[in-house]
ZAFILUM-501035 format. One record per residue (C-alpha): residue number from 1; residue in three letters; z, y, x. Coordinates in nm, 4 decimals, decimal comma, padded with zeros to 6 digits. Layout:
<recs>
[NUM "ala" [Z Y X]]
...
</recs>
This chain:
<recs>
[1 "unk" [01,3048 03,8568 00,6890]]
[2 "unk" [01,6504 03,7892 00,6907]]
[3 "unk" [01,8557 03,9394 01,0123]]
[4 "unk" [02,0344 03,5546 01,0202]]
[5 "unk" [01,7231 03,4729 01,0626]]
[6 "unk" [01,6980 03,4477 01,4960]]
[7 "unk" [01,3113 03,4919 01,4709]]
[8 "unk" [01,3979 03,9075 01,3891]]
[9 "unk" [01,5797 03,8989 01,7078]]
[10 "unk" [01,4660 04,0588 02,0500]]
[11 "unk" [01,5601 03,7596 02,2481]]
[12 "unk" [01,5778 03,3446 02,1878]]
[13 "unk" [01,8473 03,2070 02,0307]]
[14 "unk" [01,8496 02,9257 02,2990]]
[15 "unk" [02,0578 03,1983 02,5295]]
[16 "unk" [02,3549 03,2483 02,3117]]
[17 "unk" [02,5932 02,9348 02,3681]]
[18 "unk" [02,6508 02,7177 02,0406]]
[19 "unk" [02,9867 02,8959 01,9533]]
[20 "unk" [02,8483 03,2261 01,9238]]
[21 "unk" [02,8821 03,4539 01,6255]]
[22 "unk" [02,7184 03,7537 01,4820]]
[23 "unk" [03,0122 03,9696 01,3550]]
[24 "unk" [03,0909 04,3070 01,2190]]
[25 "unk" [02,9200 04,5689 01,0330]]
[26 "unk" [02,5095 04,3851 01,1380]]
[27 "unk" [02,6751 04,0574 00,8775]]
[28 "unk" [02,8565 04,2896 00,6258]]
[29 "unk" [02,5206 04,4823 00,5824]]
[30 "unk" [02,2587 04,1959 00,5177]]
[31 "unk" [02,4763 04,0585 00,2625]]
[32 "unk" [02,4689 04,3679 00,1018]]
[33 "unk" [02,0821 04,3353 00,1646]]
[34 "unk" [02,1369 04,7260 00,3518]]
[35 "unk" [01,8370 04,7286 00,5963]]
[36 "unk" [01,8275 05,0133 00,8955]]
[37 "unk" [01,5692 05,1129 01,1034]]
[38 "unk" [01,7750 05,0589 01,4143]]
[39 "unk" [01,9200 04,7649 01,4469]]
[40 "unk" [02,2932 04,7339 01,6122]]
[41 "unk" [02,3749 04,3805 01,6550]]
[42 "unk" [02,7461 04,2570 01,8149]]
[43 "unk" [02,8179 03,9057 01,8936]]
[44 "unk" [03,1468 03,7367 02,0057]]
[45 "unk" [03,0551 03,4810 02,2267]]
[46 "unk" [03,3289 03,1947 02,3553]]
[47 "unk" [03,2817 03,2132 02,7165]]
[48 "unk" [03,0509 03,4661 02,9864]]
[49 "unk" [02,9942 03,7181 02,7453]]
[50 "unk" [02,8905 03,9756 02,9882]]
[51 "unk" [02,6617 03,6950 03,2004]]
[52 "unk" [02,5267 03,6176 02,8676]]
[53 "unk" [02,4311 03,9537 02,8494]]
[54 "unk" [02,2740 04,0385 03,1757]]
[55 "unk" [02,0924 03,6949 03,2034]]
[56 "unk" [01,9034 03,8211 02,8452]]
[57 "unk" [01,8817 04,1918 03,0305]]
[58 "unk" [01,6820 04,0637 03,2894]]
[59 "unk" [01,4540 03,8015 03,1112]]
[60 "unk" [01,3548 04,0333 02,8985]]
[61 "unk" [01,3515 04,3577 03,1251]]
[62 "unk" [01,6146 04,5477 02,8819]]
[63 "unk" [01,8554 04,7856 02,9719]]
[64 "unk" [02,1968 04,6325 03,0328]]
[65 "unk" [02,5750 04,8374 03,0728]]
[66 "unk" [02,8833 04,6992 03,0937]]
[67 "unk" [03,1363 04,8858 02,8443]]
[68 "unk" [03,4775 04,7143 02,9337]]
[69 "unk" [03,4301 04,4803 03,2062]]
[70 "unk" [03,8276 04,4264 03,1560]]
[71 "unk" [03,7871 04,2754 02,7691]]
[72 "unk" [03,4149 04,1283 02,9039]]
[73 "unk" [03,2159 04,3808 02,6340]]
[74 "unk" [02,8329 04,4421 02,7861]]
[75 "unk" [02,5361 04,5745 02,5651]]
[76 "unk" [02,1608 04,5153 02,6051]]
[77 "unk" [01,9367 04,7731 02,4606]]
[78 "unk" [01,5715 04,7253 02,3393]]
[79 "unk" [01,3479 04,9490 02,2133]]
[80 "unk" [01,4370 04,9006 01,8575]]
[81 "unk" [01,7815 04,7012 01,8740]]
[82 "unk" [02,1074 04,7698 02,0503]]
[83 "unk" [02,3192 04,4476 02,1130]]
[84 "unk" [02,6836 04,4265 02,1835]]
[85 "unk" [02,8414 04,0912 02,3142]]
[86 "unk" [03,1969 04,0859 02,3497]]
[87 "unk" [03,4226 03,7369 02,4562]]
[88 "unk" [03,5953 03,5868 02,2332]]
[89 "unk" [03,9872 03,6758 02,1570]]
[90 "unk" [04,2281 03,4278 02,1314]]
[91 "unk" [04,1259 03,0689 02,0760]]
[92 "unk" [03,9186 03,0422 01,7870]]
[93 "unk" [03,6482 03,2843 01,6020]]
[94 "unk" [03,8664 03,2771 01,3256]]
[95 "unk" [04,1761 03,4618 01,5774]]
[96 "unk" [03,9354 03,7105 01,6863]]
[97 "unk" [03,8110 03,8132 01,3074]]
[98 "unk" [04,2049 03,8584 01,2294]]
[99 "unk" [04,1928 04,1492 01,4656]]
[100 "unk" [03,9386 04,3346 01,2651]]
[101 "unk" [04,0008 04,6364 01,0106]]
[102 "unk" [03,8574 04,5445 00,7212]]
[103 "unk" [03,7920 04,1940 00,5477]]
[104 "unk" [03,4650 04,2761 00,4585]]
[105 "unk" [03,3849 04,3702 00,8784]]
[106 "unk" [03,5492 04,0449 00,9269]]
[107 "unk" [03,2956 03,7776 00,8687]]
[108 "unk" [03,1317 03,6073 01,1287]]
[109 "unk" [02,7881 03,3913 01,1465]]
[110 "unk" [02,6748 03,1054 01,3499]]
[111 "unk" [02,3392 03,0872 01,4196]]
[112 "unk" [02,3359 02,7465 01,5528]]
[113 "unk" [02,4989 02,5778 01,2261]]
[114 "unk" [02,4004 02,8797 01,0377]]
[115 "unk" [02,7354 02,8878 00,8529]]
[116 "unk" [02,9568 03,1997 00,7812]]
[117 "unk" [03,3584 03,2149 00,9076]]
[118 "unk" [03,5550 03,4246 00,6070]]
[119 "unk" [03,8652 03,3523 00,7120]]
[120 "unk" [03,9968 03,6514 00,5064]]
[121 "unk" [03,7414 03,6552 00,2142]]
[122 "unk" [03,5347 03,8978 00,3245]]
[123 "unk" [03,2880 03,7863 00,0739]]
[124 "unk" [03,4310 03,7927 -00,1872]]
[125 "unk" [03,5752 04,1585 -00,1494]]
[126 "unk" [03,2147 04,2817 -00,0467]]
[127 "unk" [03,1225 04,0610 -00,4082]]
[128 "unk" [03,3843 04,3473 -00,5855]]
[129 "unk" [03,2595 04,6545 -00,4003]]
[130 "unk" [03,6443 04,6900 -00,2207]]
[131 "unk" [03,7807 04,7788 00,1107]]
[132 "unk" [04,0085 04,5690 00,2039]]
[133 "unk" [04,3123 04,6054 00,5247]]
[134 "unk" [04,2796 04,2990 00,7540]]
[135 "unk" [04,6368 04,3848 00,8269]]
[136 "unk" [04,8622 04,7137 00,8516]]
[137 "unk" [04,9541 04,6584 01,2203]]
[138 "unk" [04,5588 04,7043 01,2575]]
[139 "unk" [04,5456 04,9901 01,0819]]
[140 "unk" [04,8480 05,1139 01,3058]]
[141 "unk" [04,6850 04,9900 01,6052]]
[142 "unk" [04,3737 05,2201 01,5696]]
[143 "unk" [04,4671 05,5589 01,3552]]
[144 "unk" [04,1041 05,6178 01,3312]]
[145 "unk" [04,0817 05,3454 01,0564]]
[146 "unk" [04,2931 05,5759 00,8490]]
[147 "unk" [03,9891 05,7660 00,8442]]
[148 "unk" [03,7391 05,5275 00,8785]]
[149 "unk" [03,8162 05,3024 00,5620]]
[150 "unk" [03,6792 05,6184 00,3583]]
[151 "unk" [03,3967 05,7121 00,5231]]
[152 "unk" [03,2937 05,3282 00,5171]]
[153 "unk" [03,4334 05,3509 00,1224]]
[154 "unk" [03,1515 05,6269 00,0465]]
[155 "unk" [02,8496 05,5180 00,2483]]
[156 "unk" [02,9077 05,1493 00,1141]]
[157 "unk" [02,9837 05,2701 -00,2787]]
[158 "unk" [03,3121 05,0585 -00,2334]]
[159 "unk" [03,6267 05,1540 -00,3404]]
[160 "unk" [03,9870 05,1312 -00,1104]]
[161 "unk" [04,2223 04,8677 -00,2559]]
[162 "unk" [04,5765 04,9974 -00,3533]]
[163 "unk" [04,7621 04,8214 -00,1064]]
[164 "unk" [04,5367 04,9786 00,1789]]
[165 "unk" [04,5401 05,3253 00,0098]]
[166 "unk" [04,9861 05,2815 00,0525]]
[167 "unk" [04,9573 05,2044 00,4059]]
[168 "unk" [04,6574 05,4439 00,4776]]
[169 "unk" [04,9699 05,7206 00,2983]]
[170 "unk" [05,2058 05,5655 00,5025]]
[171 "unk" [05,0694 05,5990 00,8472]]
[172 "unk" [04,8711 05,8958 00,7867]]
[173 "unk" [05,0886 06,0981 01,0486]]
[174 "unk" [04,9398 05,8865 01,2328]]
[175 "unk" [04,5862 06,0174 01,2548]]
[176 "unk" [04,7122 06,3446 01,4655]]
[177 "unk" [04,7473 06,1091 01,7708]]
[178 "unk" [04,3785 06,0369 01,7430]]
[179 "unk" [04,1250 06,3019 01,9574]]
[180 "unk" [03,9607 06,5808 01,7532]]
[181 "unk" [03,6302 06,4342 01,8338]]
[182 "unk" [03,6881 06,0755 01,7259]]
[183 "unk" [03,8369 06,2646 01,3552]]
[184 "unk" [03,5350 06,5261 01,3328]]
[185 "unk" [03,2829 06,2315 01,3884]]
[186 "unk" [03,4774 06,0734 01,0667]]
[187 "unk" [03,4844 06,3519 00,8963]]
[188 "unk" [03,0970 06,4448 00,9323]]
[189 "unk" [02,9514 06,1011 00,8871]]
[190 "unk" [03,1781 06,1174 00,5261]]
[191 "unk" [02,9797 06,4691 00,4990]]
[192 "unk" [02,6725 06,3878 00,5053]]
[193 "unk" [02,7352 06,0771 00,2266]]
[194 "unk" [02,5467 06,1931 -00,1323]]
[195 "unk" [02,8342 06,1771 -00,4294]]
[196 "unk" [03,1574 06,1256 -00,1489]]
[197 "unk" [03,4362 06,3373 -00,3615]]
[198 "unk" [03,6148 06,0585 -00,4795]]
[199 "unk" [03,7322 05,9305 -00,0913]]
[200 "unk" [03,7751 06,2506 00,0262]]
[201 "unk" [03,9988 06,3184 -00,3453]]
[202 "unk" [04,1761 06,0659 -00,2033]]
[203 "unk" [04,2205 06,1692 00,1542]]
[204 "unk" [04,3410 06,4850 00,0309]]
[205 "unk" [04,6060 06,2838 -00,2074]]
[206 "unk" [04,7398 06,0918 00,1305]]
[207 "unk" [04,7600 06,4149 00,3120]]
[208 "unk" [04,5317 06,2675 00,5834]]
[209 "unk" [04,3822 06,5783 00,7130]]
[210 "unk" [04,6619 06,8721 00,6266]]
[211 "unk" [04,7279 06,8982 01,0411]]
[212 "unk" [04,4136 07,0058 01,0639]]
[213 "unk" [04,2737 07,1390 00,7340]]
[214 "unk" [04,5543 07,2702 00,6052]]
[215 "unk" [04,3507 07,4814 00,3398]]
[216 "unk" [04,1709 07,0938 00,2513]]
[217 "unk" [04,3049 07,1363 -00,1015]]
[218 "unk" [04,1922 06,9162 -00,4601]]
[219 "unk" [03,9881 07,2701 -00,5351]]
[220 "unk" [03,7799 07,1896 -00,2195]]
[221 "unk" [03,6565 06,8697 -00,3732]]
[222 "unk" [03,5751 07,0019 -00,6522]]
[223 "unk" [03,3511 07,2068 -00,4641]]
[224 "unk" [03,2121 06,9937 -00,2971]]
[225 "unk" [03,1296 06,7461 -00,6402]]
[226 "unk" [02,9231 07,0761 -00,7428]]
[227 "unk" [02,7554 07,0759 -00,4190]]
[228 "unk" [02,6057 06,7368 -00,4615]]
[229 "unk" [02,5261 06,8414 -00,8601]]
[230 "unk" [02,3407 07,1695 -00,6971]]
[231 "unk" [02,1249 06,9631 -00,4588]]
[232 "unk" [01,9882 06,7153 -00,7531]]
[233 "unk" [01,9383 07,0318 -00,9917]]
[234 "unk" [01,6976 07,1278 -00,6422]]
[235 "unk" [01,6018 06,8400 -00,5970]]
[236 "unk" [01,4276 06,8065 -00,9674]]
[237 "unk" [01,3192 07,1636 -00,9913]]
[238 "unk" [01,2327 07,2387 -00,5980]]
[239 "unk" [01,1620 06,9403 -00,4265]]
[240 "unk" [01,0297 07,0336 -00,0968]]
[241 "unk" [01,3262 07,3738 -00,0794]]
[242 "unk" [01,5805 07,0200 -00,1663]]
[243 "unk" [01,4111 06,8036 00,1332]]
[244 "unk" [01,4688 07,0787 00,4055]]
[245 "unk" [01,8247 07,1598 00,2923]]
[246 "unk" [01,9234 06,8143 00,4830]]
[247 "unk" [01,7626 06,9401 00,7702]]
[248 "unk" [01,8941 07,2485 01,0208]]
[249 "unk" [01,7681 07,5941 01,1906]]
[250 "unk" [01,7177 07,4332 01,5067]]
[251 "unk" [01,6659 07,1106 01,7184]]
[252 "unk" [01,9565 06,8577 01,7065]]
[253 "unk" [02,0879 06,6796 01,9618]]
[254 "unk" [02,0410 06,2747 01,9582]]
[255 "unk" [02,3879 06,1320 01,7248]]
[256 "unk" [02,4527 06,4887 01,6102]]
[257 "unk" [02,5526 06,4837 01,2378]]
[258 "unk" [02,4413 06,8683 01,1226]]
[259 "unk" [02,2021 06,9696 00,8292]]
[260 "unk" [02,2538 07,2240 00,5813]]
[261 "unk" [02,4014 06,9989 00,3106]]
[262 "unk" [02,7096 06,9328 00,5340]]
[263 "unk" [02,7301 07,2804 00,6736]]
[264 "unk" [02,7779 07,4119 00,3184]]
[265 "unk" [03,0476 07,1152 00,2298]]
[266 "unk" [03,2169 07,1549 00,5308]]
[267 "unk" [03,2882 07,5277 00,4355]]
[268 "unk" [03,4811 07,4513 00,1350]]
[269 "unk" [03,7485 07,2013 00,3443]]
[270 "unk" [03,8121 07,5435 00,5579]]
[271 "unk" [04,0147 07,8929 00,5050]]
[272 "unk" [03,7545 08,1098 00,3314]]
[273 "unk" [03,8789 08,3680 00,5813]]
[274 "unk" [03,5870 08,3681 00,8726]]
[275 "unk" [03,8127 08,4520 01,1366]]
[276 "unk" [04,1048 08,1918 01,0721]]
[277 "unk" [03,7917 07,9111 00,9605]]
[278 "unk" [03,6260 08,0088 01,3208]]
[279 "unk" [03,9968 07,9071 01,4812]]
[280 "unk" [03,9941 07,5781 01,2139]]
[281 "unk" [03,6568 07,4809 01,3744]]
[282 "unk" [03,7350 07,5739 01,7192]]
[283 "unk" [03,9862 07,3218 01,7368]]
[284 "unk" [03,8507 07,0537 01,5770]]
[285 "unk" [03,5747 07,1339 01,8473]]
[286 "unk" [03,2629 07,2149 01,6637]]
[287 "unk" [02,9858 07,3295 01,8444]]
[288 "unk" [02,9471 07,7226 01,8584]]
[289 "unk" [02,6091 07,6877 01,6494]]
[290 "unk" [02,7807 07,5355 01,4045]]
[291 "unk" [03,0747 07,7452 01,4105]]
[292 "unk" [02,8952 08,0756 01,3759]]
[293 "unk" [02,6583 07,9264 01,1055]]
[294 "unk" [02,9553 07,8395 00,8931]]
[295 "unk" [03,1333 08,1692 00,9236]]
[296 "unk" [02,8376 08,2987 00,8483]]
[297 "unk" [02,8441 08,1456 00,4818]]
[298 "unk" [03,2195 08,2491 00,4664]]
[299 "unk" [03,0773 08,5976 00,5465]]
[300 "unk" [02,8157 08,5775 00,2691]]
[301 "unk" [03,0569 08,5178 -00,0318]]
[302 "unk" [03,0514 08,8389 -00,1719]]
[303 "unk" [02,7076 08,8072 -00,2231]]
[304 "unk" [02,7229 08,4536 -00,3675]]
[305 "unk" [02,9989 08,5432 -00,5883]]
[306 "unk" [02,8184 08,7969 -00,7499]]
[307 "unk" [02,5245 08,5896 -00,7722]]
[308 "unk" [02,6729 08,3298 -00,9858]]
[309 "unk" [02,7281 08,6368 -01,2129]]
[310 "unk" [02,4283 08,8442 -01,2486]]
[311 "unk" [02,0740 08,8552 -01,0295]]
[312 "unk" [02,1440 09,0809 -00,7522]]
[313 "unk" [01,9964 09,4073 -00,6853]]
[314 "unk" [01,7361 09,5043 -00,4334]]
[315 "unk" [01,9903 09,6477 -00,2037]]
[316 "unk" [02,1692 09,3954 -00,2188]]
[317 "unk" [01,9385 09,0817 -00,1865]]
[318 "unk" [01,8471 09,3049 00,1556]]
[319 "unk" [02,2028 09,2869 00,2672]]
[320 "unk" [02,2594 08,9131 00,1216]]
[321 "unk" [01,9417 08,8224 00,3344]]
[322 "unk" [02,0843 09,0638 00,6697]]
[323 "unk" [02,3858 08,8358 00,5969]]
[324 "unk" [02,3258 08,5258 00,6079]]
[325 "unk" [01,9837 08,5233 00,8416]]
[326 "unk" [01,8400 08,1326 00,9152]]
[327 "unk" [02,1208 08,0408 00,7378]]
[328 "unk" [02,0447 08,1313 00,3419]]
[329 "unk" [01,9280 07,7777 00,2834]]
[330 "unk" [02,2825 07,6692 00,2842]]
[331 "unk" [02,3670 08,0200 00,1134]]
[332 "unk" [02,1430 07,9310 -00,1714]]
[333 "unk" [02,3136 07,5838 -00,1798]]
[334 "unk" [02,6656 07,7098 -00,2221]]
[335 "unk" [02,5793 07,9706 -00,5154]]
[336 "unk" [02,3993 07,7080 -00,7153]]
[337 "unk" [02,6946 07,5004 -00,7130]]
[338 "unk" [02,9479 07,8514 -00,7892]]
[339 "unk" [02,7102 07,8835 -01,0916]]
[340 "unk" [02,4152 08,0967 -00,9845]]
[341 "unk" [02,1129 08,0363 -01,2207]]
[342 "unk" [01,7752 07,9180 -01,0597]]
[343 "unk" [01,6085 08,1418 -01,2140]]
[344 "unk" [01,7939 08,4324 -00,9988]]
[345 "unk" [01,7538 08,1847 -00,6613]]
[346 "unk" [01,3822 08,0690 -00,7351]]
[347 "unk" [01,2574 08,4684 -00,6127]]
[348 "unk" [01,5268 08,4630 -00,3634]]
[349 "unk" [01,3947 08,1566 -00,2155]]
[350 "unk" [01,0471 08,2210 -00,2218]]
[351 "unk" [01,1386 08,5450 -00,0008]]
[352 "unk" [01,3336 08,3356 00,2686]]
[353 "unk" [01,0240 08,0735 00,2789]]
[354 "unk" [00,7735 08,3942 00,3119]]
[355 "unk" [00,7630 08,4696 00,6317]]
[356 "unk" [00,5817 08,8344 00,6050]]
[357 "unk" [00,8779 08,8902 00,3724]]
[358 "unk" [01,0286 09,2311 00,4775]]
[359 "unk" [01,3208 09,1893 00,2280]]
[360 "unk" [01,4156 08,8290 00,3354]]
[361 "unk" [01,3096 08,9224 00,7007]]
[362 "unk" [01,3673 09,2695 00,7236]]
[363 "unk" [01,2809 09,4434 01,0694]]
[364 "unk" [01,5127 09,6610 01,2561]]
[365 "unk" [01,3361 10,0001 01,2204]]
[366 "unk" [01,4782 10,2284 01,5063]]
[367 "unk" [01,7732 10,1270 01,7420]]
[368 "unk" [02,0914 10,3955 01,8464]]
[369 "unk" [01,9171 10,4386 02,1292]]
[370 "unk" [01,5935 10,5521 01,9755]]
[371 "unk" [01,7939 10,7310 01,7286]]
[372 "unk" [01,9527 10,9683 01,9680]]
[373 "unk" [01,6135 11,0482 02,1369]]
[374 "unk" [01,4457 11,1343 01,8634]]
[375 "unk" [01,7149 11,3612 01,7385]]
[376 "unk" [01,8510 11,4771 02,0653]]
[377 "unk" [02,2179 11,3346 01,9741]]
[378 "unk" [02,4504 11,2328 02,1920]]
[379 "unk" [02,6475 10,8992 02,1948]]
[380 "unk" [02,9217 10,9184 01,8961]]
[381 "unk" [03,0388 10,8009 01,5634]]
[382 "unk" [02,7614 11,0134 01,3993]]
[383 "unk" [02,5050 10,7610 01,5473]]
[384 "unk" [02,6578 10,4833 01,3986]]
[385 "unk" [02,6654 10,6522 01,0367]]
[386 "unk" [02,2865 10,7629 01,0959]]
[387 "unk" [02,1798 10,3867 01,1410]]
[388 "unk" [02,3857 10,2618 00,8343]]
[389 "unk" [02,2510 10,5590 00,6556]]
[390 "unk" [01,8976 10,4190 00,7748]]
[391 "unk" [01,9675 10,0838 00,6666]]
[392 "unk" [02,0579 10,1598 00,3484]]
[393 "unk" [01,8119 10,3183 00,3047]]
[394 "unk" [01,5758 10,0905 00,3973]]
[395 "unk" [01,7625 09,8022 00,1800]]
[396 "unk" [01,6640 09,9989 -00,1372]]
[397 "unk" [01,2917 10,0088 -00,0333]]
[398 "unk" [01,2434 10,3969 00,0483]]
[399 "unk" [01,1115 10,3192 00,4278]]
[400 "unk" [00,9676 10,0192 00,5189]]
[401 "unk" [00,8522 10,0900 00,8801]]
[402 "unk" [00,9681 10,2723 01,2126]]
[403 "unk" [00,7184 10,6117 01,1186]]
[404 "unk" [00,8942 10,6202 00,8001]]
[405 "unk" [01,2560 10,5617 00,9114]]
[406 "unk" [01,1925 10,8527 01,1680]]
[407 "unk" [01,0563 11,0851 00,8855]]
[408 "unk" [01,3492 11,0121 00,6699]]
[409 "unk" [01,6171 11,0439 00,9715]]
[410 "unk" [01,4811 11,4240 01,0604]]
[411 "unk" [01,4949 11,5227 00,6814]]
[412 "unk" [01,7946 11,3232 00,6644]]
[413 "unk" [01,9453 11,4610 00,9635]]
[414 "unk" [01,8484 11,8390 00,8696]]
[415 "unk" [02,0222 11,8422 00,5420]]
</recs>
């Protein structure tokens, strides 16, 4: 059923006053026929928004929280649908849609005369697939926009009219007044969009993100375009390996944006240095999960340089695998799209997804401390090159367990 429908609604129509409107991104969305699981739904109501609000709250025993009780914003939540209702601005519904950022989140719907306000043609431009400025003092007003009109752009398949691309170049200095947060949030949601190079092609020709991605360069998309053309070569060839690289390595926090997908994007915007990408990600305030996960694929290169080259050795799949640890499925990812063939990642997969693998998941066969016991050795640099020597080793499959590493290390040690 149709969300302008008031029967899909958690509450009865007969408590919104006749001027109220559905608005925003809930109106853009069914006309677009783009159905969520979730429901958000915002209303701009003429008078009491926030009474409005609590009166449906408590008659139908939702939660209710008032989010600016100086603009009179309040939001209900059900179990299934999260409702805004914001007052009015200015005199009309048509004063408060001019406010908006984009024509095609500017459309408004009464349910009481079920008729739409388009006061900016809204409609039409969501008719043409284009995002669309309300205005350029908006766009000032709220730097975020900058950023927002191409993550919107990607996830909607639209494209950014000229005019808005000009002022988006214009007042993309802009954007560095905006918190690190509010930007990274941007930035991931446009992530995690399938097929996304062309916006972020053209946030790297605006400059929008050189303050803080300085190495953000027309190579990186490029990258990233083979990223998307690696996951549908895995997605036709290993389905189930595709399905969990949108996934992550451990339990995500509610509104967290992470899988494997982005992690391995994200990479390419950064300085393929780990120790000046760590300090990239630090300030734009990534978690340190994520941080160490995508160093970690920065610290793997070697390896997935080589493997878009030739299939690697035994020694070195055993280092590749020491390397990157829970984080190969992105690893895999990232050499597909350098030009790795699957026929040289299908065994290297099958390794990581075994988990009696002692290549993929190799065990740590006798610790320094261990090491000295055995031997009777004393705490130096000689420990440190009996361990590597171990290692090694044990990376081109002469010792697989702790009895053998201690029979090699005494022959070893002897000679």
């Amino acid at each position: 059923m149709s969300l302008f429908s008031p029967t899909t609604w958690p509450f009865d129509i007969q408590h919104l006053p006749k001027g109220a409107c559905l608005v925003g991104g809930s109106v853009r969305d069914e006309l677009l026929n783009r159905k969520a699981t979730y429901l958000d739904l915002d209303f701009v109501l003429p008078t009491a928004a926030i009474k409005t609000a609590s009166d449906i709250a408590s008659a139908y025993d939702a939660g209710f929280v008032v989010l600016d009780k100086e603009r009179h914003i309040a939001r209900v939540v059900f179990e299934q649908v999260t409702v805004d209702f914001a007052q009015q601005q200015g005199d009309s519904i048509e004063t408060d849609l001019q406010r908006r950022d984009f024509t095609v989140n500017a459309i408004a719907y009464n349910p009481h005369t079920q008729t739409f306000i388009d006061p900016l043609q809204g409609k039409a431009d969501i008719a043409s697939k284009t995002l669309r400025m309300v205005s350029y003092h908006n766009l000032a007003d709220d730097p975020l926009r900058l950023m927002r009109a191409y993550r919107q752009a990607a996830q909607l398949g639209f494209i950014v009219e000229t005019s808005t691309q000009t002022a988006i170049a214009q007042l993309a200095p802009a954007l560095q007044t905006v918190s690190v947060e509010r930007i990274r949030s941007e930035l991931d949601a446009l992530l995690t969009v399938p097929n996304a190079h062309p916006q972020l092609s053209a946030i790297w020709q605006v400059q929008l993100l050189t303050f803080c991605l300085p190495s953000f360069t027309e190579s990186s998309v490029e990258q990233i375009a083979a990223i998307d053309e690696a996951l549908t070569a895995f997605q036709k060839a290993l389905p189930d390996y595709a399905q969990s690289l949108s996934q992550w390595y451990q339990p995500v926090p509610t509104g967290v944006s992470r899988s494997w997908i982005k992690a391995a994007k994200l990479s390419c915007l950064l300085s393929q240095e780990p120790k000046v990408a760590n300090t990239e990600l630090t300030q734009l305030k990534y978690s340190r999960a994520e941080t160490q996960a995508i160093c970690t694929l920065l610290k793997a290169n070697p390896y997935i340089n080589l493997l878009s080259q030739r299939p690697l050795t035994r020694a070195e799949q055993f280092f590749l695998f020491k390397t990157a640890g829970a984080h190969f499925p992105a690893v895999s990812l990232l050499a597909k799209a350098k030009g790795a063939m699957l026929k040289a990642l299908r065994p290297l997969i099958q390794q990581f997804l075994d988990p009696d693998s002692t290549l993929a998941h190799a065990p740590t066969l006798i610790t320094g401390d261990q090491l000295m016991k055995i031997l009777e050795l004393k705490p130096g640099p000689a420990i440190g090159k009996l361990l590597t020597a171990v290692e090694q080793a044990q990376a081109e499959g002469k010792i697989e367990t702790t009895e053998n590493a201690i029979a090699w290390l005494k022959t070893h040690h002897s000679t």
